[in-house]
Rosetta silent file (secondary structure, phi, psi, omega in degrees, C-alpha in Angstrom):
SEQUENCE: XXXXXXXXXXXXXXXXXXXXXXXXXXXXXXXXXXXXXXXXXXXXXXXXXXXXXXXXXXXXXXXXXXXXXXXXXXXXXXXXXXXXXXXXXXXXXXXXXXXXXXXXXXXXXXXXXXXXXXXXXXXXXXXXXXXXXXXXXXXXXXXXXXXXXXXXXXXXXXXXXXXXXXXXXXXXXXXXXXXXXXXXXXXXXXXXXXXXXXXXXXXXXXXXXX
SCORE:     score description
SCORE:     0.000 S_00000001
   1 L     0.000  126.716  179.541    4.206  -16.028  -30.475 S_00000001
   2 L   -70.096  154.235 -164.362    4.945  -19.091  -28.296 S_00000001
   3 H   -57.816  -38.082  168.515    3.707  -19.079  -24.725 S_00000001
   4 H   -31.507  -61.614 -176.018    7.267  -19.375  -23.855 S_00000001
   5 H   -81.999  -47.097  174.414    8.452  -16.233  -25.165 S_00000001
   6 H   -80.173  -30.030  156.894    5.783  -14.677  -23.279 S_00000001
   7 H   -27.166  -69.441 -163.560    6.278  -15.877  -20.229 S_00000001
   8 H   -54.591  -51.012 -148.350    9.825  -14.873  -20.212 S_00000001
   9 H   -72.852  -44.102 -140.120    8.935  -10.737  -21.551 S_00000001
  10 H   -99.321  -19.965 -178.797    6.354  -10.299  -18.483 S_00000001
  11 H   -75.577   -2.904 -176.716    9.176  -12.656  -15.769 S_00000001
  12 H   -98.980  -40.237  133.443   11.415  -10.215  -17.271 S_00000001
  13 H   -35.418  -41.858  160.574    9.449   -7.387  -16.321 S_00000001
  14 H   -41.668  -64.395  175.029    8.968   -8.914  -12.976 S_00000001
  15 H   -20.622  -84.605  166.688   12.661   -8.816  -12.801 S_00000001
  16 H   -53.538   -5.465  165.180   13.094   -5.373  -13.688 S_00000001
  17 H  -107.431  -19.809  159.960   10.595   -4.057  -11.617 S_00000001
  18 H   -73.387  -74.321 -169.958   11.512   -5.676   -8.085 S_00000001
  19 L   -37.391  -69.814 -137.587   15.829   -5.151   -8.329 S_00000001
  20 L   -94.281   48.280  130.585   16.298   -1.691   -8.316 S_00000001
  21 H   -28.584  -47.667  175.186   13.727   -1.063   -5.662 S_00000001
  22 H   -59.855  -55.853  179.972   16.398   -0.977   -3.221 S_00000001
  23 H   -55.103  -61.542 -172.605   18.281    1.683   -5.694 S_00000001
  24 H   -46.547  -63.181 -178.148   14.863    3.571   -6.580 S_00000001
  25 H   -35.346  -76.937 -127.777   14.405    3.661   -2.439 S_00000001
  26 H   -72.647  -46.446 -178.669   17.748    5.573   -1.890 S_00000001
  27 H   -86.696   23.969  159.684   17.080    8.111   -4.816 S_00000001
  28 H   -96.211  -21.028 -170.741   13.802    8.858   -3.324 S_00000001
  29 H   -84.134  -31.321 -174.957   15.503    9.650   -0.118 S_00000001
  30 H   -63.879  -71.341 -130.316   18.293   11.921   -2.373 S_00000001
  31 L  -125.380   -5.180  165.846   16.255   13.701   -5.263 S_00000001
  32 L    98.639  150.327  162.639   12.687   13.444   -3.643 S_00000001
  33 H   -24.558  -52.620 -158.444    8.942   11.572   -4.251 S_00000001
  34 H   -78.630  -31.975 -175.599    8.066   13.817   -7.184 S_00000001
  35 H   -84.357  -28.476  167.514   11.006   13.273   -9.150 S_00000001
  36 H   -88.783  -40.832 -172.988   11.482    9.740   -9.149 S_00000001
  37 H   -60.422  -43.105 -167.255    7.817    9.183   -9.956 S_00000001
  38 H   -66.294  -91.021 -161.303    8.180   11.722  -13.164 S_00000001
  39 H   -31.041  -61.523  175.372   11.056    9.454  -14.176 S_00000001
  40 H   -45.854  -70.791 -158.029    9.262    5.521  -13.819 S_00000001
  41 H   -34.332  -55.876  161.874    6.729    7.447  -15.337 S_00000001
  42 H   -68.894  -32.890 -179.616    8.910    8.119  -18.454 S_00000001
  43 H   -67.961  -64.829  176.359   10.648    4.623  -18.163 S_00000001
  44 H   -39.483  -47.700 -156.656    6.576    3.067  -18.824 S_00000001
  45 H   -70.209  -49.111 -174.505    5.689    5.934  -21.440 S_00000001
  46 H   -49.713  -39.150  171.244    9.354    4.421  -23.192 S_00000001
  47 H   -89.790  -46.731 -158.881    8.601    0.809  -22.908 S_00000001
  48 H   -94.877   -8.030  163.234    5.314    0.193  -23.495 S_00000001
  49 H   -56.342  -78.076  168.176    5.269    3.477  -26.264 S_00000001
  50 H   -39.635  -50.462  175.286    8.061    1.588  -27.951 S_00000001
  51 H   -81.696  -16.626  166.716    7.082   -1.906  -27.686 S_00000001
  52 H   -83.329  -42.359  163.050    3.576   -1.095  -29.633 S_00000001
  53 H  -149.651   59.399  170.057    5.548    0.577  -31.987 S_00000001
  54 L  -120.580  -45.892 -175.800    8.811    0.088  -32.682 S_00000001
  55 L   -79.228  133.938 -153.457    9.723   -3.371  -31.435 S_00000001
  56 L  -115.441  -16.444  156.974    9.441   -5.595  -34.611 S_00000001
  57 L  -105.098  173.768  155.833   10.777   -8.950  -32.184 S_00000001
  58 H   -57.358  -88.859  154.211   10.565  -10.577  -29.770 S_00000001
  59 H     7.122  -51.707 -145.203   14.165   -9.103  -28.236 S_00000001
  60 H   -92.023  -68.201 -160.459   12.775   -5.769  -29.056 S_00000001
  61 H   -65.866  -28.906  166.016    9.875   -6.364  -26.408 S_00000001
  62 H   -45.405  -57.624  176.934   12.643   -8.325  -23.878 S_00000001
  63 H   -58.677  -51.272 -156.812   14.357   -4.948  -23.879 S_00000001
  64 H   -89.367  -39.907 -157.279   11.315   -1.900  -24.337 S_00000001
  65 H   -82.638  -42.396 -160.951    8.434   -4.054  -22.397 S_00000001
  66 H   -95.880  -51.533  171.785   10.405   -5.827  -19.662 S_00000001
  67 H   -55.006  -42.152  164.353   13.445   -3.874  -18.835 S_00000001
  68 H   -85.201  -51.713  174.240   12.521    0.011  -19.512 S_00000001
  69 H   -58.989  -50.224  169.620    9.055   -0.315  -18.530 S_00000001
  70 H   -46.659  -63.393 -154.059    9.672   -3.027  -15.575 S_00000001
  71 H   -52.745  -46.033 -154.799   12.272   -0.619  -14.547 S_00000001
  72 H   -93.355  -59.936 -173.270   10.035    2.630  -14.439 S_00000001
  73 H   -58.020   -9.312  166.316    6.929    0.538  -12.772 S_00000001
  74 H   -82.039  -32.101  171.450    9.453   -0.280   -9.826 S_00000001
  75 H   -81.986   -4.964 -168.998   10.209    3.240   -9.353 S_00000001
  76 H   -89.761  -13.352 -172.972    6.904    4.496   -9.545 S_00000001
  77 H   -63.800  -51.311 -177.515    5.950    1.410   -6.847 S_00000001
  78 H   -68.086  -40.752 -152.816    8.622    2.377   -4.428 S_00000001
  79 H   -85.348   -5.429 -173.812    8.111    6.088   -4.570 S_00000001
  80 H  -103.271  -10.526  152.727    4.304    5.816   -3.881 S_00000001
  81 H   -56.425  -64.397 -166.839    4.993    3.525   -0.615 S_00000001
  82 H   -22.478  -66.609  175.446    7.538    6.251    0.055 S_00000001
  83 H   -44.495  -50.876 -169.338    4.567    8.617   -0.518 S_00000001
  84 H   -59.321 -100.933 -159.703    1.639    6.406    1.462 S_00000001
  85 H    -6.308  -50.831 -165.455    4.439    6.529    4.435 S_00000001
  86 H   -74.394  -40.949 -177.465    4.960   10.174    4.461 S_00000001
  87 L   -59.799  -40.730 -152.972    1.437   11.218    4.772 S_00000001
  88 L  -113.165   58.287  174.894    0.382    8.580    7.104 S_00000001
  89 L   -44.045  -70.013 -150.437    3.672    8.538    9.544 S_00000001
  90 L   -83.703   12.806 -171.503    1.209    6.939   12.545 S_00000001
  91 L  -158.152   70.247 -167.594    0.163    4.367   10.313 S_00000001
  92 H  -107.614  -37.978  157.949    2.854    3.092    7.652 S_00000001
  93 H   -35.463  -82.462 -158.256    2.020   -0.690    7.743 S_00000001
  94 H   -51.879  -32.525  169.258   -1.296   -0.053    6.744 S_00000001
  95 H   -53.404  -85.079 -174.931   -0.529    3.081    4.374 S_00000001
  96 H   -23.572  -82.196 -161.711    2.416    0.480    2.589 S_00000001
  97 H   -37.406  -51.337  174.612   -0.019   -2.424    2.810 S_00000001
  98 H   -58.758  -44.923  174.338   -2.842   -0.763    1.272 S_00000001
  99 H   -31.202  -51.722 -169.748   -0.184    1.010   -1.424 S_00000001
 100 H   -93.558  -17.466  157.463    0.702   -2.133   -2.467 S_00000001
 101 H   -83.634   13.918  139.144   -2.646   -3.989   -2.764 S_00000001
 102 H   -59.601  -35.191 -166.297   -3.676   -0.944   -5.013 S_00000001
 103 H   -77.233  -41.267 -153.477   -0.404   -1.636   -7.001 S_00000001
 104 L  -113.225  -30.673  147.304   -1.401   -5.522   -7.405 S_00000001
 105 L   -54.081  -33.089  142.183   -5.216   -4.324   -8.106 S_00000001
 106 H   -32.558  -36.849 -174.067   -4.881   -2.144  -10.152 S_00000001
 107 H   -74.044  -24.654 -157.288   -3.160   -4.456  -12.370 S_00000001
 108 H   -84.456  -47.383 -176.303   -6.129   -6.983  -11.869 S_00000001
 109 H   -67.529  -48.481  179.085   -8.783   -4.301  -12.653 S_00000001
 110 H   -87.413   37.429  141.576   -7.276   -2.959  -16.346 S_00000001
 111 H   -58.264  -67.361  179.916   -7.411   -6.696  -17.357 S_00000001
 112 H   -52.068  -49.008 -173.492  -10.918   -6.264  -19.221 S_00000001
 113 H   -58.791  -39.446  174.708  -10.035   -2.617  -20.189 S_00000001
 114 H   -79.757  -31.542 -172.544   -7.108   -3.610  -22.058 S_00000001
 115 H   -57.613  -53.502  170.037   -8.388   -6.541  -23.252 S_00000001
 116 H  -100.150   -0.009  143.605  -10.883   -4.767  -25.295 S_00000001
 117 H   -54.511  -50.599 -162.849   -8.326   -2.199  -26.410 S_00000001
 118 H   -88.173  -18.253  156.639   -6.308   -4.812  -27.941 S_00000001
 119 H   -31.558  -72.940 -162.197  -10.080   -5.868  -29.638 S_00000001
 120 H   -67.430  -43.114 -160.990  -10.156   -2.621  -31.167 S_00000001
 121 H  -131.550   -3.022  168.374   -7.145   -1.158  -31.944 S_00000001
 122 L   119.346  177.347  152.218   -4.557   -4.341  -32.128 S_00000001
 123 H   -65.316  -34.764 -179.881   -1.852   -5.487  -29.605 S_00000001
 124 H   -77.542  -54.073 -176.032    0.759   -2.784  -30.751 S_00000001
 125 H   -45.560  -58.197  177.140   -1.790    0.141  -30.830 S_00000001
 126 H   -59.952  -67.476 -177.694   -3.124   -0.955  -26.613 S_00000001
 127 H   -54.338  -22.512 -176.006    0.281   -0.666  -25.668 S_00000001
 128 H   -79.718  -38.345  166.987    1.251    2.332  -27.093 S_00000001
 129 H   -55.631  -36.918 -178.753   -1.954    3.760  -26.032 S_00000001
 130 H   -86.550  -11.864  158.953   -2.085    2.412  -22.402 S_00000001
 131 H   -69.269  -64.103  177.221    1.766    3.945  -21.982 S_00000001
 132 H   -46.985  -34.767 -176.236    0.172    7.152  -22.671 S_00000001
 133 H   -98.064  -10.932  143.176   -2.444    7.088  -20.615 S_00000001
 134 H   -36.731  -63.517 -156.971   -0.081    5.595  -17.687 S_00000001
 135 H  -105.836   16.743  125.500    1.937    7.840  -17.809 S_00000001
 136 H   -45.668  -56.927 -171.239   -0.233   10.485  -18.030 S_00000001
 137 H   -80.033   -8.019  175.474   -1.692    9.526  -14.882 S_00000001
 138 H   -80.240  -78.289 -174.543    1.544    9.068  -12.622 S_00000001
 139 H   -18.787  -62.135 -162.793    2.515   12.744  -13.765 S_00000001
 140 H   -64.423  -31.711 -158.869   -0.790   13.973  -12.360 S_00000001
 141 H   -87.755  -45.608 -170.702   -0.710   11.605   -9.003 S_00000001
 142 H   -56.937  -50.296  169.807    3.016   13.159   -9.083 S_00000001
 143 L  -127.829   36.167  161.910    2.394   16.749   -8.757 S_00000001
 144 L  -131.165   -1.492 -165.800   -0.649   16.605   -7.109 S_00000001
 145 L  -136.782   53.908 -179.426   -0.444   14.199   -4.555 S_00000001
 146 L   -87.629  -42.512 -155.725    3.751   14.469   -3.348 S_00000001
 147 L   -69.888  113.006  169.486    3.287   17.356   -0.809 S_00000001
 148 L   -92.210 -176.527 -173.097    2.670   15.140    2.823 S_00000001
 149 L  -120.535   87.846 -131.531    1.814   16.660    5.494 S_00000001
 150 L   -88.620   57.946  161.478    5.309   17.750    7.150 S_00000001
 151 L  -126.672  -25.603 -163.285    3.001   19.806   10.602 S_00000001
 152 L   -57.728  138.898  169.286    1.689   16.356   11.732 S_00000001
 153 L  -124.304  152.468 -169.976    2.347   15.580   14.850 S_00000001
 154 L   -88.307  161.193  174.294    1.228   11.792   16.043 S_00000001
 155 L   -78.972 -168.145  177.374   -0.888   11.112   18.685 S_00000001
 156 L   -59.479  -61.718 -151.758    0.094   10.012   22.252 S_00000001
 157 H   -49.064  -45.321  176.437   -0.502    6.163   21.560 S_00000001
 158 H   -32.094  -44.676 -169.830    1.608    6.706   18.305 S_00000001
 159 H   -60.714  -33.059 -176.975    4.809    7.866   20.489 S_00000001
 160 L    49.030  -87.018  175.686    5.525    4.333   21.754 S_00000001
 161 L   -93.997  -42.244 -146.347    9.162    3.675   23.449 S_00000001
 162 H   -68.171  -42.069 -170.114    9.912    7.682   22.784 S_00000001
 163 H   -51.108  -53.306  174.818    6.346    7.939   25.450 S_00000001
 164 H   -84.067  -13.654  173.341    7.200    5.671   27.585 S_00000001
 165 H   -74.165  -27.138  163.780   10.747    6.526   28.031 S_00000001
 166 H   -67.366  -65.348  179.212    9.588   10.069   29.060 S_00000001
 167 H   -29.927  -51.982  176.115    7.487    8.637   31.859 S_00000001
 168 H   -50.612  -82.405 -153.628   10.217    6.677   33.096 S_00000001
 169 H   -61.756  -23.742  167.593   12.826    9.101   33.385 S_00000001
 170 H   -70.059  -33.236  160.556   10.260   11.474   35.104 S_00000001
 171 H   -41.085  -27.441 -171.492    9.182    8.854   37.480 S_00000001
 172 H   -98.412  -80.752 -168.651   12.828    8.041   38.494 S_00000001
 173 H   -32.695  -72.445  177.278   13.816   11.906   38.896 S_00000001
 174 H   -19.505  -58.764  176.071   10.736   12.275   40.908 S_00000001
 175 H   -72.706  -67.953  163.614   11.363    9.583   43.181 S_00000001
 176 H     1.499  -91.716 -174.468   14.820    9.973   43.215 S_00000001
 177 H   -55.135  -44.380  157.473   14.630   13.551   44.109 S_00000001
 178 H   -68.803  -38.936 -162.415   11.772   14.148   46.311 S_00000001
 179 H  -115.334   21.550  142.383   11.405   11.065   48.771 S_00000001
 180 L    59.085   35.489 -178.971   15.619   11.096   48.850 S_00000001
 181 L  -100.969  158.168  173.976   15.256    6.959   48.346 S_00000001
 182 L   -58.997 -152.683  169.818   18.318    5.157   47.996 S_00000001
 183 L  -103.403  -15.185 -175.095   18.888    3.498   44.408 S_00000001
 184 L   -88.402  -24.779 -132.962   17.700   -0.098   45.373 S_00000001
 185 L  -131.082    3.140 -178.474   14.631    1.500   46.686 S_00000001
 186 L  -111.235   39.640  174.932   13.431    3.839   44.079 S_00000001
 187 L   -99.155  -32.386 -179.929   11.829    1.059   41.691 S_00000001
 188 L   -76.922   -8.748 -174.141    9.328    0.976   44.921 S_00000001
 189 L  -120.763   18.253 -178.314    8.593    4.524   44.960 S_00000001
 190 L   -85.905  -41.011  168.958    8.096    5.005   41.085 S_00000001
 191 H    -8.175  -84.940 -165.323    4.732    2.840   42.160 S_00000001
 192 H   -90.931   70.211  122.432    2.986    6.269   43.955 S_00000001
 193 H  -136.919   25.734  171.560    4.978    8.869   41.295 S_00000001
 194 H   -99.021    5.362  169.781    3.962    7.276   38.102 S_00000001
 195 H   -76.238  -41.642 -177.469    0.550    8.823   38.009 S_00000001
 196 H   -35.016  -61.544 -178.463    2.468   11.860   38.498 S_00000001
 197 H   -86.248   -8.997  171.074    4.809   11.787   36.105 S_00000001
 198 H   -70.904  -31.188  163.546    2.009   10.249   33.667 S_00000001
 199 H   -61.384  -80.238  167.283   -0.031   13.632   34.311 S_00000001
 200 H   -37.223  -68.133 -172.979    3.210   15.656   33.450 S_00000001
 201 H   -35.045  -49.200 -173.809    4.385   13.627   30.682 S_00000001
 202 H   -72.624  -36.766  146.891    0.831   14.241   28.916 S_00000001
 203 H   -36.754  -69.169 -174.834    1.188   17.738   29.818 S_00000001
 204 H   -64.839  -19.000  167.378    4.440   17.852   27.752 S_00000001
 205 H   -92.331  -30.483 -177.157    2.769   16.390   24.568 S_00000001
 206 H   -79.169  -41.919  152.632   -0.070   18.715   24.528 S_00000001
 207 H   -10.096  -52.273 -166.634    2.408   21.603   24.956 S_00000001
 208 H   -80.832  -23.276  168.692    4.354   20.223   21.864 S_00000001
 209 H   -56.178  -51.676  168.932    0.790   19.803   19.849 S_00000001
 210 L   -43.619    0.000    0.000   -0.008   23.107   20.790 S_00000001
């Protein structure tokens, strides 16, 4: 097969695995984590099942390898940021980031493994085999590791603008109310109540932890 035509099936797979990301997002937000993951899962088991043994062209592999399988590895991509996010709410760069250099490592590490699969058992046999054992393993990652953990509450530092906006408004009621300052004059008296209201405020999160 010319180098050409492979190029194009895995940029076609590129393709197909990046667009409907956007799509994939929104029907993770609809129909849930678990459900879109089952599905890419089946969109992989379809393409790369099918392109070891069914697809008898090139065409055949344009269609099963880049488009239904590219297709089903974008939803399973998106829904397991989705996932990384939900668990780690005080830390969703780093959740995402790490998601996705698992996603792009993963890929790097079951170079050799495949490699000597297609030794052994042919090119058509390692795909049909390594769809099966894909999509084995998304199923399992799927209903064992969807449930986040919807009790967390973040820490103070986590709270950010919502933290600091609570300070503020007690510091201005405070001043306001007790030392009776005008309105030009109570940016000068938030000075000696913001320890105050920083004591209260801190109060009010361990209350809500609690």
């Amino acid at each position: 097969m010319p180098y050409a035509q492979i190029a194009l099936i895995f940029s076609m797979f590129i393709l197909f695995e990046t667009w409907p990301v956007p799509v994939a997002g929104y029907f993770v937000d609809r129909f849930g984590i678990r459900k879109l993951m089952i599905l890419g899962s089946i969109g992989i088991l379809v393409g790369w099942f099918l392109g070891g043994t069914v697809a008898k062209s090139v065409s055949d592999l344009y269609i099963y390898y880049g488009v239904i399988a590219g297709t089903g590895a974008g939803i399973i991509y998106i829904s397991t940021v989705a996932n990384a996010v939900k668990w780690f709410p005080d830390r969703r760069g780093l959740a995402a980031g790490l998601t996705a250099a698992g996603f792009g490592g993963g890929a790097a590490i079951t170079i050799m493994p495949i490699a000597a699969t297609i030794s052994s058992m042919g090119w058509a046999g390692a795909m049909a085999a390594w769809g099966v054992a894909q999509v084995i393993a998304a199923r399992v990652i799927a209903l064992a590791g969807s449930k986040s953990n919807l009790q967390f509450i973040p820490s103070v530092q986590w709270r950010g603008p919502a933290f600091l906006n609570e300070v503020w408004d007690l510091s201005w009621k405070k001043a306001e109310k007790e030392l009776q300052y005008e309105p030009t004059e109570v940016s000068t008296a938030l000075e000696s109540q913001f320890m105050n209201a920083l004591r209260d405020c801190l109060n009010l999160v361990k209350q809500k932890k609690a």
